[in-house]
N, C-alpha and C positions, 0 to 999 in steps of 0.2 A: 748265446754268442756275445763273446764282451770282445769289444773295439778291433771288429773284422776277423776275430779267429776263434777258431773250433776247439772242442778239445780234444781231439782225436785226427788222427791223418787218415784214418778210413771213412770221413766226413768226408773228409778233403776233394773240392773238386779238378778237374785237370790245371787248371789255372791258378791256383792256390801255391803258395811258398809252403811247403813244409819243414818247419821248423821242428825237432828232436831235443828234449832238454833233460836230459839226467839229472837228477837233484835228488838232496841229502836232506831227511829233516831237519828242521831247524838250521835251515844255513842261511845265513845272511846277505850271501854272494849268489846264493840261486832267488829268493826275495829279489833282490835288484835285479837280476837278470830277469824276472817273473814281469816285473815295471817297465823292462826295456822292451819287450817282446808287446806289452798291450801297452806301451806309447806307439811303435813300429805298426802296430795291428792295424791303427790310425789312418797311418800311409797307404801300407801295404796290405792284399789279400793275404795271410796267413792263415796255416792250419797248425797246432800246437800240439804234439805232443808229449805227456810229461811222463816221467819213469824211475821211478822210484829207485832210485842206485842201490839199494839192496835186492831188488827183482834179481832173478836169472839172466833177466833179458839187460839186465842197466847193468849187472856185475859184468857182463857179458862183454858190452859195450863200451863200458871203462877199461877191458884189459887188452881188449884187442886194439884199441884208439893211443895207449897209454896213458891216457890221460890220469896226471897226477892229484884233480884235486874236480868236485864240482863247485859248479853246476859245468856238465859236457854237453854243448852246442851242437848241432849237426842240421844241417841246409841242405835238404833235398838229400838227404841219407852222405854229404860230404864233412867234413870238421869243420867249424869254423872255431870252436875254442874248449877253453878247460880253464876256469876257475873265471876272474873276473873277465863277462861277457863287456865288448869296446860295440857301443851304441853305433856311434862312426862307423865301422870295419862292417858289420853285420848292415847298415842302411846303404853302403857299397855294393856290398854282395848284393842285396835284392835289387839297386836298381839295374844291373850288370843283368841280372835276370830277368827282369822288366824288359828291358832292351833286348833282350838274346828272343823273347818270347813272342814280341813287335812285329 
């Protein structure tokens, strides 16, 4: 476990944020995204799932979301983005969660 998240959402306990992260070899933009999710981990209880956007399951994912470009974000199976992941936006959502969960 690196800085409060799993790497699997079938770890994931009830209380746990799950976090969905589509990514593409070699992308630069899912790396940052990779950094933003275990600085957040920090904060927040997260569980990380990562998927390989050439899988069944991430092509899948990408066409039904539209999402034009990874790394595709998904909080608690909802969007939160496609391409570069906003550190701000996604530390909103959890704590909106945080709060809902209180």
């Amino acid at each position: 476990m690196l800085g409060g998240m799993t790497s699997s959402k079938r770890l994931a306990a009830p209380d746990l944020a799950v976090v969905t992260i589509v990514e593409s070899e070699a992308c630069h933009v899912c790396a940052e995204a990779n950094t933003v999710l275990a600085d957040l981990g920090g904060e927040f209880p997260l569980a990380v799932e990562r998927i390989d956007a050439r899988s069944r399951e991430g092509a899948a994912l990408l066409q039904e979301l539209r999402a034009a470009m990874t790394p595709l974000v998904l909080l608690d199976g909802a969007y939160v983005s496609s391409g570069r992941l906003s550190r701000r936006r996604l530390r909103r959502l959890l704590r909106a969660r945080t709060r809902e969960a209180a």
